[in-house]
N, C-alpha and C positions, 0 to 999 in steps of 0.2 A: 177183351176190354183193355187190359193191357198194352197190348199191342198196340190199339189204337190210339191209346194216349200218348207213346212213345213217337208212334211216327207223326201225331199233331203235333205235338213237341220240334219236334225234327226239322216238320215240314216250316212252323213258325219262323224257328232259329235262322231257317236259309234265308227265309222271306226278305227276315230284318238284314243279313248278309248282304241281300240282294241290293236290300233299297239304300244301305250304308255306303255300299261304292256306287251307286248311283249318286247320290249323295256327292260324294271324291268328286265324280267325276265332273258333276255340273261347276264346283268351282275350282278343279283344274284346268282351268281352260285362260288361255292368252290374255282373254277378252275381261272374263273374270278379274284376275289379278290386276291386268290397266286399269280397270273401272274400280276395283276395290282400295286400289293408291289414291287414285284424285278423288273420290269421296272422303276416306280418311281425311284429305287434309283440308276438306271444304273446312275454315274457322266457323268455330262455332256461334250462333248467331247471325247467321250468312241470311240476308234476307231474299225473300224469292225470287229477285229481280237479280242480285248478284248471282245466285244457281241460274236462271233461266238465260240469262245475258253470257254465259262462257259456256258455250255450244259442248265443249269439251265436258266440264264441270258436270250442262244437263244431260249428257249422251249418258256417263259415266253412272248420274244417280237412275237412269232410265234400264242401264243392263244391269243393275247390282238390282234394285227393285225388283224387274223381272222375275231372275233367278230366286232373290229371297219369297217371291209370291209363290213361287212353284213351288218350293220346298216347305211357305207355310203351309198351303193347301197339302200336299206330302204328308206333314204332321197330323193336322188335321183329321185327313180321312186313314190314319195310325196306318200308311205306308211306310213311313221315315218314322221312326220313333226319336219324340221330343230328345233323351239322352244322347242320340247317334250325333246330333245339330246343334247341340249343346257343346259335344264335348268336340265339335271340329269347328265350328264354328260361332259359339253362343255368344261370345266378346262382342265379333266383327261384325254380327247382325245387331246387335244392339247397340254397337257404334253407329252403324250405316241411316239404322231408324230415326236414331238423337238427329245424324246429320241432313238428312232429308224430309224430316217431319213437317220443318215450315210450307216445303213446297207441295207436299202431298197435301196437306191441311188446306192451302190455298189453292189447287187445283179441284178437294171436291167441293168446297167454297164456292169457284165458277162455276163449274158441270153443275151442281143441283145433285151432284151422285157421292153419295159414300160409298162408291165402290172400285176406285182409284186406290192401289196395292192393299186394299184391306187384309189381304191375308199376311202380306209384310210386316205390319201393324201387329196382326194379330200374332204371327209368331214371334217377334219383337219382346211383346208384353207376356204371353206363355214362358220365354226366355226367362225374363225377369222375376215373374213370379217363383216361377220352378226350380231354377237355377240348377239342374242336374249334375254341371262337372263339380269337380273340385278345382280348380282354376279361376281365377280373377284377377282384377288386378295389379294383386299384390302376390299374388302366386302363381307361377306360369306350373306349364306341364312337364317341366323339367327339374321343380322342384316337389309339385305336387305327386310324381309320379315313379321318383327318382328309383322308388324298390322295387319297380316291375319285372319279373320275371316271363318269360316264353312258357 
């Protein structure tokens, strides 16, 4: 019995391993980081015709959404653990949501469908509630973390 608790144990730890550089890797990527700059700087209060009307603007909130839906749905069904996406990213989705919310709100507005990035949304608001890191910001990871040891 032992044993077996050990190797579930085990086997867990890799899981979360796994789905954490999964994780890395969907926002290491060229695409990512372009798209994740001009969303930051969409100003805030950008009405949906200003996001829809600069092709660049709507590509950018259309690949950072994407991504953040995958990884809500991740969270979700506890492949990505909330903490993992928190602590690499919990800021910048919840910046990305503030900045793109007008237009997802008016896009399922049209459609008739609330199901335009809901799981973006939804891990957005999970972020918020849970707030897993210690980070924010008024405290980055190089202060918050300054005694870490290997």
């Amino acid at each position: 019995v032992a044993f077996g608790l050990l190797e579930a144990r085990r086997a867990r730890h890799e899981r979360a391993e796994r789905a954490a550089f999964a994780a890395v890797q969907a926002i290491l990527t060229p695409e990512w980081m372009r798209s994740m700059i001009v969303v930051q700087s969409i100003p805030d209060g950008s009405t949906v015709s200003e996001i829809e009307g600069d092709a660049r603007v709507f590509a950018a909130v259309q690949a950072v959404g994407c991504i953040l839906e995958g990884l809500g749905y991740s969270v979700y069904a506890r492949i990505v653990p909330l903490h993992v996406v928190g602590d690499l990213l919990g800021g910048t989705a919840r910046l990305a949501w503030r900045k793109a919310q007008p237009y997802v709100e008016e896009e399922r507005r049209r459609s008739g469908s609330q199901k335009h990035f809901e799981w973006f949304e939804w891990l957005a608001t999970q972020l918020e509630r849970y707030s897993p890191g210690k980070t924010n910001l008024e405290m980055g990871a190089h202060q918050a973390y300054q005694d870490w040891k290997p």
